[in-house]
C-alpha positions, 0 to 999 in steps of 0.5 A, a space after each residue: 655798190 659794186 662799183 664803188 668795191 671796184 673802184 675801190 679796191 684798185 685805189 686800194 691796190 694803188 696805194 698799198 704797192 705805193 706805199 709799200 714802195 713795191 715795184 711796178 711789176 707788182 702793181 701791175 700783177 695786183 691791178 690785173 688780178 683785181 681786173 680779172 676777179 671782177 671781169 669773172 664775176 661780170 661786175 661792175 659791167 662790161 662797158 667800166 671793165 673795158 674801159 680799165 682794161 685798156 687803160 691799164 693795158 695802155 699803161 702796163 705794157 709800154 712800162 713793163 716792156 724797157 725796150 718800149 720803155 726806153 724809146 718812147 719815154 725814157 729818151 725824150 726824158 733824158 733829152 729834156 733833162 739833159 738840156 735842164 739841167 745844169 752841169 756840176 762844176 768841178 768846185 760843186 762836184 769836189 764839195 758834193 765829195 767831200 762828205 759822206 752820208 750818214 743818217 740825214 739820207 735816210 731822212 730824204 727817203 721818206 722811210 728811215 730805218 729807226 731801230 738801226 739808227 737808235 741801236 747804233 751806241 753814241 761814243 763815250 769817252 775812253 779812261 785816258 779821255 775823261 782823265 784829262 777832262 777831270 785832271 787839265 781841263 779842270 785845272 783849266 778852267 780854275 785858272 779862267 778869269 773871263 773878265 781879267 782877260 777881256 777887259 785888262 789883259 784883252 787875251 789869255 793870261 801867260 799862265 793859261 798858255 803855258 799850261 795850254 802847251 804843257 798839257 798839249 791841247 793843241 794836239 788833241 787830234 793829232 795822233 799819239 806817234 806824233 806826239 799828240 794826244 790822240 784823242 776822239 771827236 767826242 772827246 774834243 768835244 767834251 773839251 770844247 763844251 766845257 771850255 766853251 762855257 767858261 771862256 769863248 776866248 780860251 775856247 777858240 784858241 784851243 777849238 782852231 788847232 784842232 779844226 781848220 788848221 795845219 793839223 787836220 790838213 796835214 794829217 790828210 795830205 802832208 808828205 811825210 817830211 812834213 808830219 814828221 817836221 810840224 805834228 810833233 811841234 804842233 802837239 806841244 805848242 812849240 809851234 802855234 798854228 792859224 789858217 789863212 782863208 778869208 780873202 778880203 774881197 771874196 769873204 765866204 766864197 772861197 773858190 773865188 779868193 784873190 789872193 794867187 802864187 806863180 811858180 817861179 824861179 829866184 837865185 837863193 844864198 847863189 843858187 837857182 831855187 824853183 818856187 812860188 812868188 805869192 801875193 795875199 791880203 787875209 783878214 779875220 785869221 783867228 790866232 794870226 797874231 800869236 801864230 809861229 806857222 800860218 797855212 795859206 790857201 790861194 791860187 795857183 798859176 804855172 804861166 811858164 810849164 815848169 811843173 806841168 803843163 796847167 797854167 791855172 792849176 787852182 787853189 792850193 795851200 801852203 805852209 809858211 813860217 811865220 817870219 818869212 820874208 815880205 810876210 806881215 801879220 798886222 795888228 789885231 782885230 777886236 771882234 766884240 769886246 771879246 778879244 781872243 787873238 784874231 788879225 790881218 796877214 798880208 803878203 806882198 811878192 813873198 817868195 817861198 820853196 815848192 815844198 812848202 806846198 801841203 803835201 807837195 807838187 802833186 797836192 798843188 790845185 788840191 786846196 779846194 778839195 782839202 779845205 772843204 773835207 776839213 771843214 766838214 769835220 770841223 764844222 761838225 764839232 768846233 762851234 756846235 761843242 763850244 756853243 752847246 757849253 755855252 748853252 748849257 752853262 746859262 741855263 744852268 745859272 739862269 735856273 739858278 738865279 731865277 730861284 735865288 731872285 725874288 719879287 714881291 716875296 716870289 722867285 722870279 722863276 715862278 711867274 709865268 713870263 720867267 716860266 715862258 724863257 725858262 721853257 725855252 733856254 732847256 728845250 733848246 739846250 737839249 737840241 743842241 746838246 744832243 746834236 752837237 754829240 750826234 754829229 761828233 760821234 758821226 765823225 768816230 764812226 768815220 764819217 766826214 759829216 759834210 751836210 749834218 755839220 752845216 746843220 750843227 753849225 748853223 741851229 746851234 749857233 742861232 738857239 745858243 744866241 736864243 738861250 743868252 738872250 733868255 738868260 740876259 732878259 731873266 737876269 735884266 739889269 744884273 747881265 748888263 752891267 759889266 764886270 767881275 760879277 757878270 757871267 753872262 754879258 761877254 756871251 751876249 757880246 760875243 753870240 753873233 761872233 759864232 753866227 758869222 764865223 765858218 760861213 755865215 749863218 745866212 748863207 749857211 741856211 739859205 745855201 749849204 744844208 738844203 742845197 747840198 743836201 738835195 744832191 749829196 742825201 737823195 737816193 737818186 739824184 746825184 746818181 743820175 747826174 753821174 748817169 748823163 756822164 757815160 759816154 755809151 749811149 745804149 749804157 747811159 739810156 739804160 741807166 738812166 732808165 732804172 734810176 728814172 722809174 726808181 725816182 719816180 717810184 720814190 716820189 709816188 711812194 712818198 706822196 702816197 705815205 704823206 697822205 695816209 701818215 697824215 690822215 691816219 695821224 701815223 698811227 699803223 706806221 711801224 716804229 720803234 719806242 715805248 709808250 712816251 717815244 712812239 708817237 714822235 717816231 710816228 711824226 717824224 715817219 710822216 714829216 719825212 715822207 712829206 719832206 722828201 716829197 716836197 723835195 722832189 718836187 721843189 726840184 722837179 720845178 726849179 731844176 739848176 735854178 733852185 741854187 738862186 731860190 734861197 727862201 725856198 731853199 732856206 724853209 726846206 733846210 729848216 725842215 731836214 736841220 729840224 728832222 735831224 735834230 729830232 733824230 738826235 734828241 730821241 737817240 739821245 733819250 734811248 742812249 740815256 736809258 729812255 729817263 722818265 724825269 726827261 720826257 717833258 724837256 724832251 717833249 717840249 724840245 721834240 714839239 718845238 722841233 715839229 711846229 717849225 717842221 710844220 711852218 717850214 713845209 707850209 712856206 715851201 707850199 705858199 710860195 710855189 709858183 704855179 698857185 692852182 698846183 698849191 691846193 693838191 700839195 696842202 691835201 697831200 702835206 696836210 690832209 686834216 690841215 696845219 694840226 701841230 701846235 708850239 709847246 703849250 703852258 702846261 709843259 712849259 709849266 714842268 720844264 722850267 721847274 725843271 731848272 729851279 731845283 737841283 735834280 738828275 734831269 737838271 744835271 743831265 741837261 747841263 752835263 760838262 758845265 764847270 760847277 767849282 764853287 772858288 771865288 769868282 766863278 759865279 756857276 759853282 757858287 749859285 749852285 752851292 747856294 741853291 739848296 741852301 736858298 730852297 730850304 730857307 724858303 719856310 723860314 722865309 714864309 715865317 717871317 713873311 707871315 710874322 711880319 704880317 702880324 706886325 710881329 716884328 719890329 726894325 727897318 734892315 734884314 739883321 733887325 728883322 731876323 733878331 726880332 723873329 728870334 725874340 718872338 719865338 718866330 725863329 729859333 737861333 739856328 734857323 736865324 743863324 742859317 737865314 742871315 747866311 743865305 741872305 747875305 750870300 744872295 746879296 753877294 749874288 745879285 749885287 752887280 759891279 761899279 768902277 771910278 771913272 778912272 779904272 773904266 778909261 783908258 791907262 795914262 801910259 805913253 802908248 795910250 797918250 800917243 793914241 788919244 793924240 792920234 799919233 797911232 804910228 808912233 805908238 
């Protein structure tokens, strides 16, 4: 028996100072007073005593002493990571620099600090910014007619540009000395989300000035002659702008783009002019057919030393009007049926003065850098806002139309398939809303969100693809047939537009989130790769030495945590929230140190190769991007005042979360390459097994009634949605005929009932209605009312129809020469 106190009690000091995170110092203390409280009492014998002794003599001293620790240890470790470990690039290091890092880091701590996180307030709008959100940007989406502009005009009205220029949306990030509106990133993405649910193809023409373009670049790095020249012009939309990225043999790989520039000489009007001669091909330039100035990123090349003493000085970036010579903008591109101006720029020998160079000579090889600190921000903001409107605009009208629909004398709503998707398209719009503000409020607190970005970018994208998928299943034949009626197939058509969009969502998974995550978040990592870097021997051993034994610490203690948090069930973790919240900040406290720990060792394993391991990569990105979005969701609900009427949404959404959380760490396990190793990490990761399960029926139950009633829950999940009841925009009249289908539904029981009886008597719905009013079925009024709602919801779900000759191309000369084939003529 006093064996096992022993042995226990050591196991016991062993995982307190683990998971404590103590120093090694302090194990080694507690360990000798254990050892020495039993040698005192002589148990449990002399031969077991001296035994531990040594051993812990054996361990604590070489440890302890960093002389002998650094020699025998730490050196032959730094040697052999030295040789494993591949060396950052200059591309790599730029992009682990360009973003910093905020809340994600404390998820690969395996320990996040919730109260200060959840404390931290979530930016709101100033009077200015919900001004223009109320007053222009409604008056906006009044003028949008999604139909008219895809299927005749095949862009924006004249109407929707001007009052675009008028009220400077292409200035919204640009400050109030320029001339713009000055707004903050919550506000450009209240903008975009709301804009974005009514048009994708407005929304991106607003969403690109404010993200990768001109703007951002030359707020960061232009000269001053250059702000003072283009901002002003930029805010009115005197000048339209489009970024010139994609190469057309180099498509995502932007450090390996063809297009190149070689600084020259050329005689101008009679005089010497010192210059770039480019050559480029680009392709998929979002607002290139409609742009009066055009950024280009290319490669730089200075073969004769006349700026410097660099033949290849890297990627660059210019401005260039665009009716430069030798320049071309070709004709459009038609991406989807959803045909917001997007096309070709291809230059042959273009040649063009030093200063149109961003930010000048000394900028010149800086473009790498430049364009992936803009795309940080923008990737945080952009397509999660706009995505997140879209989101949330279907569910709101699929709730809607779910309980206007009925079959077989039921809305569609209440059977349990219906239920399943409704569940779904709520859960997921929650996620997405809360991360997409999540990570705009990260930028207003200064932050260049790199990792969170890839993050929004990516989930939210793929569950809005998921949520108009729900919608157009629920709606069934009403979203498929095209035409004034339906507000949902141009979403369908245009989903996987957003998926491929900066950077394909594959890549982005697979590649960005976990693969610069694991460098750029982790508490050591990224420090020790700066430790091989000091040139003093002596210095860069001791270095190296404190983070080794740091990061070991850190790896042991996680282990440690997962184990018990997982055993335990979290239940003695100290976690912030109320009675409904905790126990999700217990999870995710476990699901942490979990994370972090199969991350060190997927590093320890893979080391450099773990860039080529993408599946492994992808699943353990899954696992941060649905920590992250857990994060945001719970300070979403503390933000909101912790909303008892939420908490299923947010329930389901948070076990949705959790559940892959679970299958993604599984994946991770499954698949490591030494098979005896993956039975420790399952005992480790889940030591009562796999025990997280997907939503079940009941709460999906409550969530989908959720949408099929107008309530606060309901308006909060779909906040921003443009609700005008105006012909033609189907959102706003659904949602004024909802309560009005909701108190017919008695009378409809009435007649359904009455009808029975055979109480009454015709075949049309006005015959039906006159007889309940003659047999006392109905009174006039509720008649009156009847007849209304359902003529209303015939407008409804009535769908579109066309001649032949209004759905084939016009008969005008242009056409003709087309269908000929004489395109050139055209």
């Amino acid at each position: 028996m006093t064996t096992v106190l022993f042995l226990l009690a050591l196991l016991a000091v062993g995982l307190g100072c683990a998971y404590f995170k103590t120093s090694f110092l302090t194990w080694s203390i507690a360990t000798a007073i254990v050892l020495l409280s039993f040698s005192i009492a002589g148990q449990p014998g002399w031969i077991l005593l001296t035994l531990f002794w040594l051993l812990f003599l054996a361990v604590a001293i070489p440890l302890n002493h960093r002389p002998w620790r650094r020699e025998f240890i730490t050196g032959p470790i730094l040697k052999g990571f030295e040789k494993m470990t591949p060396q950052i690039s200059e591309t790599e290091r730029i992009a682990l620099e360009a973003g910093t890092v905020g809340f994600e880091g404390e998820l690969f701590t395996g320990n996040p600090r919730w109260n200060r996180f959840i404390k931290k307030p979530l930016h709101e709008l100033s009077t200015d910014e919900q001004a223009f959100l109320d007053g222009p940007v409604e008056e906006l989406c009044g003028m949008i007619n999604d139909w008219e502009f895809s299927h005749y005009r095949a862009g924006v009205s004249d109407e929707v540009w001007d009052h675009l220029r008028k009220n400077k949306y292409f200035g919204m990030i640009i400050p109030k000395e320029y001339g713009g509106l000055g707004f903050s990133a919550v506000a450009h993405r209240a903008v975009l989300e709301k804009v974005g649910g009514m048009s994708s193809q407005v929304g991106s023409i607003i969403a690109v000035p404010n993200s990768l373009g001109p703007a951002e670049l030359l707020l960061h790095y232009g000269t001053d002659e250059q702000k003072d020249h283009y901002l002003p012009r930029l805010a009115t939309g005197e000048e339209i702008p489009c970024f010139g990225l994609t190469s057309t043999t180099a498509g995502s790989d932007a450090t390996s783009i063809s297009d190149f520039g070689i600084v020259c000489k050329k005689k101008v009007d009679g005089k010497q002019v010192l210059g770039i001669k480019l050559n480029f091909e680009k392709r998929y330039i979002t607002l290139a057919p409609c742009a009066t100035v055009v950024g280009l990123a290319f490669r730089l090349y200075d073969p004769d030393g006349l700026i410097g003493d660099t033949e290849d000085i890297g990627i660059s970036v210019a401005l260039l009007p665009a009716d430069t010579p030798g320049m071309e903008i070709g004709r459009r591109h038609f991406p989807l049926n959803n045909p917001f101006p997007n096309g070709p720029i291809v230059g042959k020998d273009v040649f063009v003065p030093l200063d149109t160079l961003l930010g000048g000579v000394e900028h010149a090889g800086n473009g790498w850098r430049m364009l992936i600190e803009s795309l940080s921000v923008g990737r945080a903001i952009s397509l999660p806002s706009s995505t997140s409107g879209g989101a949330k605009s279907a569910t709101l009208v699929t709730g809607a139309y779910a309980r206007i629909r009925k079959q077989f004398n039921l809305p569609i709503g209440r059977f349990e398939g219906v239920e399943e998707a409704l569940a779904r398209m709520a859960g997921h719009t929650y996620a997405i809303s809360a991360l997409s503000r999540q990570t705009a409020s990260a930028v207003d607190d200064g932050e260049k969100p790199a990792v969170p970005g890839a993050i929004a970018k990516y989930h939210c994208t793929e569950q809005s693809r998921d949520i108009i998928k729900d919608a157009m299943d629920i709606h069934g034949g009403k979203g498929i047939i095209l035409g004034p009626k339906n507000y949902l197939g141009r979403a369908w058509q245009g989903a996987p537009i957003w998926i491929t969009v900066e950077g394909a969502n594959i890549l982005t998974r697979s590649m960005m989130i976990f693969g610069q995550g694991a460098i750029r978040c982790h508490p050591y990592v990224l420090k020790e790769l700066e430790a091989l870097k000091i040139e003093d021997d002596d210095e860069r051993l001791r270095e190296f030495d404190k983070l080794l034994f740091a990061h070991i610490g850190h790896s042991i203690s996680n282990a440690v945590r997962a184990f018990i948090l997982g055993l335990s069930f979290a239940r003695f973790a100290a976690v912030p929230g109320d009675r409904r919240t905790r126990k999700y900040y217990r999870k995710l406290s476990r699901y942490s140190a979990a994370f972090a720990y199969l991350a060190d060792i997927a590093m320890l394993t893979y080391g450099g190769k773990l860039k080529q391991k993408e599946k492994i990569s992808g699943r353990l990105g899954d696992a941060l991007s649905q920590l992250y979005i857990c994060s945001a969701m719970l300070r979403r609900f503390e933000h909101e005042g912790r909303p008892a009427a939420d908490q299923p949404i947010l329930a389901w959404a948070f076990h949705d979360a959790i559940f892959k959380i679970q299958t993604a760490l599984r994946g991770v396990i499954d698949n490591y390459p030494m098979p005896w190793v993956r039975p420790f990490l399952r005992m480790i990761i889940f030591p009562l097994g796999r025990v997280e399960r997907a939503p079940n029926d009941r709460l999906g139950h409550k969530v989908a009634s959720l949408l099929l009633s107008p309530s606060e829950t309901r308006d909060r999940l779909t906040r921003g949605v443009y609700r005008s009841d105006a012909a033609g925009h189907w959102v706003g009249v659904m949602e004024k005929l909802l309560p009005d289908v909701i108190a017919a539904e008695p009378l409809e029981r009435k007649m359904l009932k009455a009808q029975r009886a055979e109480q009454l008597s015709g075949y049309t719905s006005d015959e039906h209605i006159a007889s309940a009013v003659n047999n006392q079925v109905l009174t006039d009024k509720e008649a009156e009312f009847l007849a209304s709602v359902r003529e209303r919801v015939m407008e409804i779900i009535t769908v579109d129809d066309f001649e032949l000759e209004e759905l084939q191309a016009s008969l005008t000369s242009t056409g003709e020469k087309i269908r000929n084939g004489d395109r050139k003529a055209a």
